[in-house]
C-alpha positions in Angstrom: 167.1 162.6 58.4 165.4 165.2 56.4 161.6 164.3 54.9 162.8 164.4 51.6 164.7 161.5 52.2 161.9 159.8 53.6 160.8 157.0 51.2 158.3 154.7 53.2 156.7 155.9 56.7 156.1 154.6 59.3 152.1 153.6 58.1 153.2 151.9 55.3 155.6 149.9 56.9 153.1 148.4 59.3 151.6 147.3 55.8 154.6 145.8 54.6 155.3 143.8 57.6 151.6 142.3 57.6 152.3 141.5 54.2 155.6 139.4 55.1 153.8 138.4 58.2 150.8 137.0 56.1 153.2 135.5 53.2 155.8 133.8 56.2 152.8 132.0 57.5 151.5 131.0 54.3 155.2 129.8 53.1 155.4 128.1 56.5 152.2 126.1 56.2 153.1 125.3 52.4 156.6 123.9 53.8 154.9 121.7 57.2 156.7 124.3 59.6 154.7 124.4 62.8 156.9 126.0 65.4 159.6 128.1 63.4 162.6 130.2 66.0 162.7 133.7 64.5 165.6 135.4 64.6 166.7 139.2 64.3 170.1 140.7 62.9 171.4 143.7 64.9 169.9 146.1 64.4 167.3 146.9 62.0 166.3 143.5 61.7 165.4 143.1 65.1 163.1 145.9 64.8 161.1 144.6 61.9 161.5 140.8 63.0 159.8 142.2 67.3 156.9 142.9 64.8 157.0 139.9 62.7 157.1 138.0 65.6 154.0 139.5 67.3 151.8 138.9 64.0 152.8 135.2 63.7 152.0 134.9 67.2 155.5 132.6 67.3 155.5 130.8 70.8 159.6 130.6 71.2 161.2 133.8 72.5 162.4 136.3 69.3 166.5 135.1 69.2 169.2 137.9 68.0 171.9 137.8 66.2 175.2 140.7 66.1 177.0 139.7 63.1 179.8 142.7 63.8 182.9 140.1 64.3 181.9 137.9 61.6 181.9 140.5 58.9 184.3 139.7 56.4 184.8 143.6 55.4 185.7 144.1 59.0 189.1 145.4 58.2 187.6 147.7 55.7 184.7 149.5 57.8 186.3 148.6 61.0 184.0 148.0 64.2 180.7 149.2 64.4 180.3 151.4 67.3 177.3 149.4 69.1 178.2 146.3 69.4 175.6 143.9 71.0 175.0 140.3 72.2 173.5 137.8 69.6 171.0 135.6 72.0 169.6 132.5 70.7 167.3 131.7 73.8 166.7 128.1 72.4 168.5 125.4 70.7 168.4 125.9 66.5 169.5 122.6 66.1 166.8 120.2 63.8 164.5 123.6 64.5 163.0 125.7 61.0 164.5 129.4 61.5 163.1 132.2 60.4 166.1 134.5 59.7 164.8 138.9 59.6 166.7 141.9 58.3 166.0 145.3 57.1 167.5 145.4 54.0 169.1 142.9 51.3 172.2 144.3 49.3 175.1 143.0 49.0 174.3 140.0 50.7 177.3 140.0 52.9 175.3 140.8 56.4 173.8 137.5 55.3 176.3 135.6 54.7 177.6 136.7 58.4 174.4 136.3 59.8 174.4 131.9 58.8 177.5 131.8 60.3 176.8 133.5 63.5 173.6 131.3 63.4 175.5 128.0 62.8 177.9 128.6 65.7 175.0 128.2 67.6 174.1 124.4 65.8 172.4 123.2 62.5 169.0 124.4 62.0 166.9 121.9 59.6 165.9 124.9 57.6 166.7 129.1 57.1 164.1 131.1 55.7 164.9 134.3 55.3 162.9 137.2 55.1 163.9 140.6 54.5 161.7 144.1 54.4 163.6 146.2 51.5 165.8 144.1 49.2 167.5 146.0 46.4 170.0 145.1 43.6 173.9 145.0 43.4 173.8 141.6 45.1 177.5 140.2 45.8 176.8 136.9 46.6 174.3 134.2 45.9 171.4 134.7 48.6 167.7 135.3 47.3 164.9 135.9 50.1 161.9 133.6 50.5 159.9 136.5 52.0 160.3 140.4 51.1 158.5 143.2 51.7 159.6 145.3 49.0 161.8 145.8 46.2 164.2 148.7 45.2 166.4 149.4 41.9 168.5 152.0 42.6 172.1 154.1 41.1 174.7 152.8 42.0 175.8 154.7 45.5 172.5 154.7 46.4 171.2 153.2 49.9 168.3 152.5 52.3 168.4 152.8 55.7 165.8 151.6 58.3 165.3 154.0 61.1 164.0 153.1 64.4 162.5 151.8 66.4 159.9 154.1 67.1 158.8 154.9 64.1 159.8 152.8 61.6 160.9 154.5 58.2 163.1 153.5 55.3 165.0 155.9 53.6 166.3 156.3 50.3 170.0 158.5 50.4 171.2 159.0 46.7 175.0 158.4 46.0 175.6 162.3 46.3 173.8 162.5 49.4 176.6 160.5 51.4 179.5 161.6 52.6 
């Protein structure tokens, strides 16, 4: 990744996730949730959600989620090359979970994500939370919590890079292969 691509460091990501950490515990208390699961998607999401997780001092172990099988481009892009475990070290069932990723586009990796989530039982409530959402949503799924938001040309994309340190970048459509 070259600076110029660079769009938010590592510094002001720390600030965007205490924002989301400050406005998940507000929307928490405003809802009666008093013990939320959270829960990271592979792989980005994991990252922001470890740090979430911390700041809302969360007493149930951070769960994770690989959404690679239940993609439903997955004959398009094919496999991803890392493919990990989802881990839900808890039941979800009648629980409030708080479901993290990186960045909201399409709103396909969510879509996956529920499913993955709901092989695992019925949570009483989703809240999502997501650190960069942008437009050129596909599907009907909104956030309850986002760090920031991004309009950008169409071709355009964000990337969280990780873990250590944290950056988003911004790749125009021209800069892709």
């Amino acid at each position: 990744m070259t600076d110029s691509n660079i769009w938010q460091n590592a510094e002001q990501i720390e600030t965007i996730i205490k924002a989301m950490a400050r406005d998940l515990k507000n929307l928490c208390q405003e809802r009666g949730i008093d013990r939320p699961l959270m829960v990271g998607i592979h792989t980005g999401g994991v990252w922001v959600a470890e740090q979430l997780h911390q700041l809302l001092d969360i007493e149930d172990p951070l769960g994770f989620l690989d959404i690679s099988f239940y993609r439903d481009d997955f004959t398009r892009i094919g496999l991803h090359p890392q493919v990990h475990p989802s881990e839900l070290p808890v039941a979800v069932d009648d629980r409030a979970v708080i479901l993290v990723d990186d960045v909201l586009q399409s709103g396909r990796t969510i879509r996956a994500a529920l499913n993955v989530l709901f092989d695992y039982g019925r949570p009483a409530q989703v809240l999502l939370a997501i650190l960069a959402e942008r437009d050129g949503r596909e599907l009907p799924i909104n956030p309850d919590v986002v760090g920031l938001h991004a309009e950008l040309e169409r071709g355009s994309h964000i990337k969280l890079s990780g873990p250590e340190p944290l950056q988003l970048e911004r790749r125009a459509a021209a800069d892709h292969p």
